[in-house]
N, C-alpha and C positions, 0 to 999 in steps of 0.2 A: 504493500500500500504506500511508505515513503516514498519508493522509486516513480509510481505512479503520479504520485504528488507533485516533484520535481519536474518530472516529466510534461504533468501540466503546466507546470507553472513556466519551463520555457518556454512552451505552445501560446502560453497568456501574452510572454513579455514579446513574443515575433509578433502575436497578432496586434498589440500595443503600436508597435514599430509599424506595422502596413498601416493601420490606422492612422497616423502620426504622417505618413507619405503620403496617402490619400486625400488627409485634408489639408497638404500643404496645396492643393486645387484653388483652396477659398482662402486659406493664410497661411501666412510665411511660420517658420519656422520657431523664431522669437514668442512669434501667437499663442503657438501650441507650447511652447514651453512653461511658459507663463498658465495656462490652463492647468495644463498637466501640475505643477507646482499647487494652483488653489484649490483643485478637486481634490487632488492626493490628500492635500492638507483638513478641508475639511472633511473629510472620510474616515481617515486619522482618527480626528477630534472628538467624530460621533462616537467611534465604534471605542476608543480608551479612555477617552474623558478624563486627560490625565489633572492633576493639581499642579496649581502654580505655586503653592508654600512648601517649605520645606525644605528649598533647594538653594544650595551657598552662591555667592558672584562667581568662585570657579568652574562649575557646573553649566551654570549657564551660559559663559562664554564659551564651555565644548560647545552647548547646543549652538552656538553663534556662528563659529565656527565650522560645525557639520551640516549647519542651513548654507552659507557658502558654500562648501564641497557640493553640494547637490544642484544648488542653482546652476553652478559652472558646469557641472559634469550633463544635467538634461540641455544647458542649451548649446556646448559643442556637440554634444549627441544627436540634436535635429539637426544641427548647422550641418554636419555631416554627412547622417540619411537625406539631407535634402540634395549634398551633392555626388554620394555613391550608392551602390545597392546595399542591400541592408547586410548580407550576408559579411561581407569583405568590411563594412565600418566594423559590425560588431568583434571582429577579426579582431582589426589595427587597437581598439578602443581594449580588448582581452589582455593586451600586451602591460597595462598598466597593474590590474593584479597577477599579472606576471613574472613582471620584475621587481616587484615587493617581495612576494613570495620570494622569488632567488633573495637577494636581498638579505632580508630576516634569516632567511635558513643557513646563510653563511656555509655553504659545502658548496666543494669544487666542480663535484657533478653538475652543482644546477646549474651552471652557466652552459655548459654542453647544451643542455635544454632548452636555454634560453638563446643560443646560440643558432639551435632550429628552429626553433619559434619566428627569430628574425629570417631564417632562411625562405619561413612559409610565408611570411609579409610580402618579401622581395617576389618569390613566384606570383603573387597576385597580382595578373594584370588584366588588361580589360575595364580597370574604374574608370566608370564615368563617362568612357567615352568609345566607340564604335571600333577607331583604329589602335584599340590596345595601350593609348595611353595615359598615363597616370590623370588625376585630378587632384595638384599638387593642394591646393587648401581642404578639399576633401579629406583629405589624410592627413592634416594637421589639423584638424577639428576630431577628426577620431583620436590621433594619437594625447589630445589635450584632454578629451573627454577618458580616455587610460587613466592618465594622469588625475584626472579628479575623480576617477573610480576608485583607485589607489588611497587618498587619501579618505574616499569615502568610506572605505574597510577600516581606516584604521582609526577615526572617529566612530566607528559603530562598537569596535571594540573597546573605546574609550569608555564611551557613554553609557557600554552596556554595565558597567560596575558603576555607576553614578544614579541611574532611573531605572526605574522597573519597567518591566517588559518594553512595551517600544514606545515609550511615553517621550525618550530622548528624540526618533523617529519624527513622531507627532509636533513635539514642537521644530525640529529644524526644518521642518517641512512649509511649518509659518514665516520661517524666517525667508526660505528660501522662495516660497510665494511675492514676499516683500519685495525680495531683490527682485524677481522678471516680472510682476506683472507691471510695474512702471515701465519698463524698458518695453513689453508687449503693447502696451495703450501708443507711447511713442512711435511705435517704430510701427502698428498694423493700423492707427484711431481708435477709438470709441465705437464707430458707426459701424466696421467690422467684427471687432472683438465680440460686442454684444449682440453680435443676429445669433437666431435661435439655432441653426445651421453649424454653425463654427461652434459654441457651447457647448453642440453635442460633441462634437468630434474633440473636442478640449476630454468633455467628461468621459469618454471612450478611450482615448488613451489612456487616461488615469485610471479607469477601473483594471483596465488589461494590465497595465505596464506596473502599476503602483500595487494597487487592492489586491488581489487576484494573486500575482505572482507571488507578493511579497509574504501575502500568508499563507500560501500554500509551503513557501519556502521555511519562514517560520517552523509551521506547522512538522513540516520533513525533519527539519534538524533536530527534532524535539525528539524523532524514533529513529534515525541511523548515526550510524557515525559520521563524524565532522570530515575525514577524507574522503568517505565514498560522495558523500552533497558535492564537495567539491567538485570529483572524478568528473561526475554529473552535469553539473552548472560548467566544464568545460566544454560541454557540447551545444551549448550556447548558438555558435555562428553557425552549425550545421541546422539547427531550427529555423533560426531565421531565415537562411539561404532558402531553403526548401519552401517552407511558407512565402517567402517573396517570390520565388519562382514559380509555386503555385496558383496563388490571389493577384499577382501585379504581375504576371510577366519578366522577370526580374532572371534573364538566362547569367548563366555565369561559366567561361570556358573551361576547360580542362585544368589549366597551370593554374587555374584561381583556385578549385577544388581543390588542386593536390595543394595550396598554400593553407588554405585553411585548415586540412587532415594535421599538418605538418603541426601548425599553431593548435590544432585538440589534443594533438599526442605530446607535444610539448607540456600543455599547461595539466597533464593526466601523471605526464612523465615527474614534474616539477611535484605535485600535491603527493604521490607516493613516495618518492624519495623523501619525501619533511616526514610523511609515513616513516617508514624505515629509521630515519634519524631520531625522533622523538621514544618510539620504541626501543631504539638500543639504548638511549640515554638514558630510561626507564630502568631497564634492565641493568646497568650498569652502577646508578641509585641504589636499586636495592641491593646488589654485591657489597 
């Protein structure tokens, strides 16, 4: 039943992402982000209704902080899908808790790992465009949005020893509302933002990509272990791929597949080997 959960739940966050390309038809990208940020956020709020006392000025400035990471990381993420397939961003954008993970795990192996990971980025070609080449800010809006994935792991981690369940979740989510939907009203108006049309596909993302996924994933990590989710949630950009190729047309050639396998077996390779290391270091404890 976990596996199944996961399972859905990358099914949730690709259909999220087609959604997210779909209504970039009626609004830009900034739009949807923004959306996505106020829906998540009061969804959030219904369903934890967390307390505002309690909690010290340190505290709250992680949440300050984690509401950053998130704002940055959904609006390089549309910036992105707006200008590559969904398959290959979710790719580039993988790379950031990629290289945490090596990172943290400090062993030599993992860079070999992470060494194919970049090999499987390089084989990705075909972004963006007909004759095979790259979509140079496309792949810097991905690799930005890694980057604030990265730090959004490591804020979740923070946060999770400070608030109870995902009350930390709930408010950075407020925060991060704060920051895009200004920048959304500027950048798409008023007279867009609010047709009934764009709303929905705001609140459609945010059920797929936020609600949906995020507790099913929850839900998962609560009955498997913490490496097989991972193993799991590295199969990620093969979801999306598939679903984008399925629902939008979204073809992707051969070398782009084989870049993407290269980057699942990488980030499958990386989360076993911290496997392995953490267990002999266990073992080694109790000697």
């Amino acid at each position: 039943m976990p596996v199944v959960m996961v399972m859905i739940a990358g099914v949730a966050a690709s259909l999220g992402s087609v959604a997210a390309v779909k209504a970039f038809d009626v609004v830009g990208p900034a739009g949807i982000a923004g959306l996505r940020c106020l829906f998540g956020a009061v969804i959030l709020l219904a369903v934890t209704r967390p307390s505002l006392r309690g909690h010290t000025p340190r505290e709250w400035s992680a949440v300050v902080g984690f509401g950053v990471t998130i704002a940055v990381m959904y609006a390089f993420y549309n910036e992105a899908i707006n200008l590559l397939p969904i398959g290959p961003a979710i790719t580039i954008e993988m790379l950031g808790p990629l290289v945490l993970s090596v990172v943290l795990g400090r062993q030599a192996s993992s860079w070999l790992w992470a060494g194919l990971a970049l090999l499987g980025v390089v084989l990705i070609r075909g972004i963006g465009a007909a004759d095979g080449t790259w979509n140079p800010l496309g792949v810097i809006f991905a690799a930005s949005a890694g980057v604030a994935w990265a730090g959004y792991i490591l804020f979740t981690r923070a946060t999770g020893t400070m608030f109870k369940s995902v009350e930390a979740l709930a408010f950075a989510q407020v925060v991060a509302a704060a920051l895009t939907m200004p920048r959304a009203f500027v950048v798409e108006g008023a007279g867009t933002l609010l047709r009934l049309d764009v709303l929905a596909w705001g609140l459609a993302v945010a059920a797929l990509s936020n609600s949906i996924c995020n507790g099913l994933e929850v839900l998962a990590l609560r009955r498997m272990p913490a490496h097989v989710f991972s193993v799991m949630m590295a199969f990620g950009p093969v979801f999306g791929s598939l679903i984008a190729w399925l629902l939008i047309n979204q073809r992707l050639g051969l070398l782009t597949w084989l870049g993407i396998g290269l980057v699942v077996l990488a980030s499958a390779g990386v989360t076993m080997a911290e496997r392995r290391r953490a267990a002999g270091q266990s073992l080694v404890d109790r000697v």
